[in-house]
SEDO-193836 format. One record per residue (C-alpha): x, y, z; residue in three letters. Coordinates in steps of 0.1 Angstrom, whole numbers, padded with zeros to 4 digits, always signed. Layout:
<atoms>
XYZALA
...
</atoms>
This chain:
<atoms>
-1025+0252+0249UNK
-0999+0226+0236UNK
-0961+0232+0251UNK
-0947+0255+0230UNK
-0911+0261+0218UNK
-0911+0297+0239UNK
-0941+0315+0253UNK
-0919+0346+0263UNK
-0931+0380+0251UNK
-0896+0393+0256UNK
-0878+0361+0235UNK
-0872+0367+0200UNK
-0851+0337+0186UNK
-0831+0309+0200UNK
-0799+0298+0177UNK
-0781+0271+0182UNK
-0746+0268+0163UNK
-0724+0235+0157UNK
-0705+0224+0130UNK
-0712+0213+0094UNK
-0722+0228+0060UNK
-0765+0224+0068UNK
-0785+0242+0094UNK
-0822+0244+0101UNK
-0846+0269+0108UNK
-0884+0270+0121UNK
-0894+0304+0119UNK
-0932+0298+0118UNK
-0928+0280+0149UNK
-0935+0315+0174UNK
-0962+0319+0196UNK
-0955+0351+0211UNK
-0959+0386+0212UNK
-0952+0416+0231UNK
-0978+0433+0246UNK
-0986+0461+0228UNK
-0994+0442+0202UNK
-1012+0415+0223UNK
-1033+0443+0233UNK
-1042+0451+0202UNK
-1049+0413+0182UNK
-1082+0408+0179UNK
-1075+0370+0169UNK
-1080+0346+0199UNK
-1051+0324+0209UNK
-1064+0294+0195UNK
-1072+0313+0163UNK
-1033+0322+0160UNK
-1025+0289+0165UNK
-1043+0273+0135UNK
-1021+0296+0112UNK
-0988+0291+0130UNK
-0964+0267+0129UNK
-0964+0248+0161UNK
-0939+0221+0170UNK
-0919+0225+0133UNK
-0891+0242+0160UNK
-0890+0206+0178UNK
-0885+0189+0146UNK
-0854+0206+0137UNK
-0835+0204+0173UNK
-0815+0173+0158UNK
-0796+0197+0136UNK
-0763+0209+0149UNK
-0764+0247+0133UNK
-0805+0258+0143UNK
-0828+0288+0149UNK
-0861+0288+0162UNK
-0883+0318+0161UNK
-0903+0326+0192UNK
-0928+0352+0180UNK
-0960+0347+0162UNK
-0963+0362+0126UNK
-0990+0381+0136UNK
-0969+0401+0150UNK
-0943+0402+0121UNK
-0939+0375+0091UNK
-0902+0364+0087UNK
-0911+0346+0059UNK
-0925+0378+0040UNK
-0904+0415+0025UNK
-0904+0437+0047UNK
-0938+0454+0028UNK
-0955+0424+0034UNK
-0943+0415+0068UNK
-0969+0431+0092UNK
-1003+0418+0079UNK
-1023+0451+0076UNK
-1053+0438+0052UNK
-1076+0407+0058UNK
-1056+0396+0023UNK
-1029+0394+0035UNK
-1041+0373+0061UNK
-1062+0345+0046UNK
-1096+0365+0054UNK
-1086+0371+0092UNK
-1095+0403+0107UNK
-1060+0405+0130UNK
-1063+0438+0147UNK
-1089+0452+0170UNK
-1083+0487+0150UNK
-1053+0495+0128UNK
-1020+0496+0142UNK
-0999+0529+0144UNK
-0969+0534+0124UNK
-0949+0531+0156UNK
-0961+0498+0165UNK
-0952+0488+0128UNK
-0919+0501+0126UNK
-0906+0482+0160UNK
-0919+0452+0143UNK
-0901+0458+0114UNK
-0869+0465+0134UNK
-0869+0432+0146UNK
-0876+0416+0116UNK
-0845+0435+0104UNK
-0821+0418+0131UNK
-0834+0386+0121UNK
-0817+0391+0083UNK
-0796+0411+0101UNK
-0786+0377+0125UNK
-0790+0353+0097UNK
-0768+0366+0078UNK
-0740+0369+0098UNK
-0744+0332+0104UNK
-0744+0320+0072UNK
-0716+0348+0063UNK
-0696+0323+0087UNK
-0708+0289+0077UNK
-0703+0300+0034UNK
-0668+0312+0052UNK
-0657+0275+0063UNK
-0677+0250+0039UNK
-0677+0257-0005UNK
-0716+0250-0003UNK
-0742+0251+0026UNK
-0777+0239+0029UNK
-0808+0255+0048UNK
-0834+0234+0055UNK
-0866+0260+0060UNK
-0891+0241+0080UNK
-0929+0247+0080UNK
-0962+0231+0082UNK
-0995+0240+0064UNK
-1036+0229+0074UNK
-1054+0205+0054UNK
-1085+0204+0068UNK
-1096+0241+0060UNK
-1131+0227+0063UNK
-1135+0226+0101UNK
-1127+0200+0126UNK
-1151+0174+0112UNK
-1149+0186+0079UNK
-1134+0167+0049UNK
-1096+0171+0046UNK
-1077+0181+0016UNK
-1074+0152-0012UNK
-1042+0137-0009UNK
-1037+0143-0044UNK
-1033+0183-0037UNK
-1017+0179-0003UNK
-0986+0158-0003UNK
-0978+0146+0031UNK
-0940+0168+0026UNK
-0938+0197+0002UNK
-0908+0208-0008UNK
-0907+0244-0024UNK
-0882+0257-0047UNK
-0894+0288-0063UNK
-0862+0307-0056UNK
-0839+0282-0064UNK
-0821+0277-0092UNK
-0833+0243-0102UNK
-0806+0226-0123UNK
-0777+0237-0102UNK
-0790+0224-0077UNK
-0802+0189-0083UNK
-0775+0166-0082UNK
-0782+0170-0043UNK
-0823+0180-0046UNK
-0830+0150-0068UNK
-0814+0123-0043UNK
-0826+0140-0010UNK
-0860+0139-0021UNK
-0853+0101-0030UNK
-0840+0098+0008UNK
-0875+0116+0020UNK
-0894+0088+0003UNK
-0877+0063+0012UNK
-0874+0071+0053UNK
-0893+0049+0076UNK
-0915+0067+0091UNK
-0931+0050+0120UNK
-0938+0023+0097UNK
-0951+0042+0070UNK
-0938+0060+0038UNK
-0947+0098+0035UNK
-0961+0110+0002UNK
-0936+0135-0008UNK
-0938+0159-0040UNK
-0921+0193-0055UNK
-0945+0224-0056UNK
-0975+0210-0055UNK
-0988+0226-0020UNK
-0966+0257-0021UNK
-0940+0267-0040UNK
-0914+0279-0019UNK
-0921+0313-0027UNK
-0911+0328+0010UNK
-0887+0355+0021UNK
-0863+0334+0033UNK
-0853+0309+0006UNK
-0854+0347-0013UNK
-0826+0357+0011UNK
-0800+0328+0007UNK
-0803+0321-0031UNK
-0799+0358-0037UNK
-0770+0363-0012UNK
-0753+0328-0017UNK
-0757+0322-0054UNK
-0739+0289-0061UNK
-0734+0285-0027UNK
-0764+0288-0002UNK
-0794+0259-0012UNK
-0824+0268+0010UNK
-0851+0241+0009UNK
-0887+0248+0018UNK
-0902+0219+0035UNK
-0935+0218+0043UNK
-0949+0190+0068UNK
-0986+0189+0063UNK
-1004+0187+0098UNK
-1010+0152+0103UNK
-0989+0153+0134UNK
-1012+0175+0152UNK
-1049+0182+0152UNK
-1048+0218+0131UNK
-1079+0227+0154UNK
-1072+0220+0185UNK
-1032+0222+0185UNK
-1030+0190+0203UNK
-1000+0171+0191UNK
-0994+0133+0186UNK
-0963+0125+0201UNK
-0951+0097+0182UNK
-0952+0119+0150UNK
-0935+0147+0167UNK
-0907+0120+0175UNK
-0905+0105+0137UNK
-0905+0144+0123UNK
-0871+0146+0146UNK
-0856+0117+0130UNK
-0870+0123+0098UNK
-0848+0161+0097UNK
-0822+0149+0115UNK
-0821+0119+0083UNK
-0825+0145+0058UNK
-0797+0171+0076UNK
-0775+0140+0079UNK
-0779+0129+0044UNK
-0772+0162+0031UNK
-0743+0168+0049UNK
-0722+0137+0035UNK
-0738+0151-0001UNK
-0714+0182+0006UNK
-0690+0170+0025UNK
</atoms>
């Protein structure tokens, strides 16, 4: 399996604070899980995998302020309510059949908990970064599959799969785009290795996650979360193998887009 940001069952989140009014976060980028859920994942490895975020957590280590979650969202979905958090129904799974028989409440409520001192975290750091800077943005870092079809199946048309989709469900559009509007402008404009990336609003997803939830509804007029979606053409989405040369030009590319954002608000 492809080196992983943490494969350690015990290792929740790694966060990383520096200075500045942006911050980062990769929270689809886990692999792990403790074992008595392990035990109880019917889901192979490589099965995980294809639905996770891999590598999105090496993308974002540029950024000064940073957090990086370490378990898989099979075990708990930080970027779902709490209701929604532990996938309990193949709908709420894309079709996948996750557990081997249903999980006890137990086992569901000591996921929850954790899920809980992730807000819990979170928003004690952004509590201290809306503290020292008048606005602050999160930049909420994911990747989504585009070739659904199987490994030598057709890919997604690039016409409904943007290379970078930015979500903004939750945010409240107009106050926010005198610093959307040129970042975006600064996405497609970045040289990446050679090549421009093909990046629209809401076309992919929307933004529609837990996370960007949080921040616009805790921070109004002061916390911009952006949900940006790299599609998977830095990696093979069915084998996890990664291309190293992308995985360097994502780095750059957040770091740009941190950077950029930064001297917006500062």
């Amino acid at each position: 399996m492809p080196k992983r940001s943490s494969s350690d069952a015990d290792a929740w989140w790694t966060v990383q604070r520096g200075s500045g009014p942006v911050l980062a976060t990769a929270i689809h980028d886990g692999h792990g899980l403790r074992r008595e859920v392990a035990e109880l994942i019917r889901l192979s490895d490589d099965e995980r995998l294809r639905e996770e975020d891999p590598f999105t957590g090496q993308a974002i280590l540029g950024v000064p302020t940073h957090v990086i979650a370490h378990r898989s969202r099979f075990e708990f979905d930080l970027n779902r309510a709490p209701a929604e958090a532990v996938y309990l129904t193949t709908e709420q799974s894309w079709g996948l059949d996750v557990w081997r028989e249903p999980p006890e409440r137990g086992l569901v409520e000591r996921s929850l908990a954790i899920h809980a001192a992730y807000y819990a975290m979170l928003g004690q750091m952004l509590d201290g970064i809306a503290a020292e800077h008048e606005r602050f943005v999160l930049i909420d870092a994911h990747s989504y599959n585009h070739r659904r079809n199987g490994p030598d199946g057709a890919a997604m048309p690039q016409e409904s799969a943007p290379d970078i989709n930015i979500g903004t469900f939750s945010m409240p559009r107009e106050e926010w785009a005198w610093l959307l509007d040129p970042l975006i402008e600064a996405m497609r404009g970045f040289d990446f290795n050679g090549r421009r990336l093909d990046v629209r609003e809401n076309v992919a997803f929307q933004g529609k996650g837990e996370q960007t939830r949080f921040v616009h509804e805790r921070y109004p007029g002061t916390g911009c979360a952006i949900a940006l979606e790299f599609k998977k053409f830095f990696m093979d989405e069915w084998t996890g193998e990664p291309d190293t040369g992308e995985l360097e030009a994502m780095r750059r590319f957040v770091t740009f887009i941190a950077d950029t954002a930064r001297g917006m608000l500062e």
